[in-house]
N, C-alpha and C positions, 0 to 999 in steps of 0.2 A: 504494500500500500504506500509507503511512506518513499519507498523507490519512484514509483510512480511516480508520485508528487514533484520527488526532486527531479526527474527527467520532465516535466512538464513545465516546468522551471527553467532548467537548464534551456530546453528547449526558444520557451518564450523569449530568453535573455537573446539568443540566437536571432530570431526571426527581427526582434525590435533592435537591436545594433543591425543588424542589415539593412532595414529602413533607413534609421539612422543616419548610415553613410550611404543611399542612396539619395534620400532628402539632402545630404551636404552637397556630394557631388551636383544631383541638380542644380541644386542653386548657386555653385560656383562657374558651372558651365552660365544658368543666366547671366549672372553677373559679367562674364567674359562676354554674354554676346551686350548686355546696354553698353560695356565699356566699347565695345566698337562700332558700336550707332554713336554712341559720341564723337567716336575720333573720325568716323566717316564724315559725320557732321561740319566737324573743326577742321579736314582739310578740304573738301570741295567744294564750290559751287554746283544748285541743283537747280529745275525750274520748280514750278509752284506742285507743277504731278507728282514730281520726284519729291519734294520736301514733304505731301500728302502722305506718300507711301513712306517714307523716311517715319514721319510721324506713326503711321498707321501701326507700325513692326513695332516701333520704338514701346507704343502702348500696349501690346498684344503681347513682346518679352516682358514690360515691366507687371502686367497683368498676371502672367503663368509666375513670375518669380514669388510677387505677394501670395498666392493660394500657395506654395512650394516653402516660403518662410511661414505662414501661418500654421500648416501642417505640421513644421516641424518645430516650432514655438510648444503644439501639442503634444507631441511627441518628447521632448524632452524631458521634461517630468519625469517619465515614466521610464525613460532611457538611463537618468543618470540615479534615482532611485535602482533600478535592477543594477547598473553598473557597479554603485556603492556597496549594495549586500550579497552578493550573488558570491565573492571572493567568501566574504565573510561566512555564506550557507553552506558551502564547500568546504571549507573546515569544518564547519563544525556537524557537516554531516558523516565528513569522512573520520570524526573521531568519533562520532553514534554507531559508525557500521562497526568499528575496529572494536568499540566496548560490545557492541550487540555479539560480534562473534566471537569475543574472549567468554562472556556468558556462557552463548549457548554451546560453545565447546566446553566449559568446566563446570555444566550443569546435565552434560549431555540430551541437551533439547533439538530435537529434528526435524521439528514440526513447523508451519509456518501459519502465520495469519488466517489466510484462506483458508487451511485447515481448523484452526478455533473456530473459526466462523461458522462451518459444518456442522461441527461436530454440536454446537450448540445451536443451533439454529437462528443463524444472525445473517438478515439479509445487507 
């Protein structure tokens, strides 16, 4: 049971850092592209259609980057919480397995959970 839990853990840590640095990444690739609507901006000359469509991109990148930063405004939270204790779970799950099977070998118990649960009728 308590395996479970930790692998569903572990897991989640997984999935939400992958977000994570997929949210960063986007929004670094946005930021690379306003920063060269700008400099396109800064060195040529365009007519009024060209400055329309300059404009049009310029607000459609800066559009995708704010849902892309607000996502990940959300996501943080939650990212650098699991970040902070997940180390910390990991110890100290790994020192619950090492007592659990120091017990159950100098107890000589060989039974698990799922089997309690049977045996007494625990859904």
């Amino acid at each position: 049971m308590a395996e479970c839990y930790f692998g569903k853990l572990q897991q989640l840590y997984t999935e939400v850092r992958a977000s994570y640095n997929k949210l960063n990444k986007l929004q670094s690739a946005l930021d690379r592209k306003v920063s060269d609507i700008y400099h396109d901006l800064e060195r040529r000359e365009f007519s009024v259609e060209e400055g329309h469509e300059i404009a049009r991109t310029l607000k459609e990148t800066l559009q995708y980057r704010r849902v892309v930063k607000d996502e990940l405004g959300l996501l943080v939270p939650v990212y650098n919480m699991l970040k902070e204790q997940t180390g910390r779970v990991d110890e100290q799950y790994s020192r619950a397995v090492r007592r659990s099977y120091a017990i159950r070998e100098n107890l000589n118990v060989t039974m698990g959970i799922d089997e309690v649960f049977a045996a007494m009728d625990v859904e």
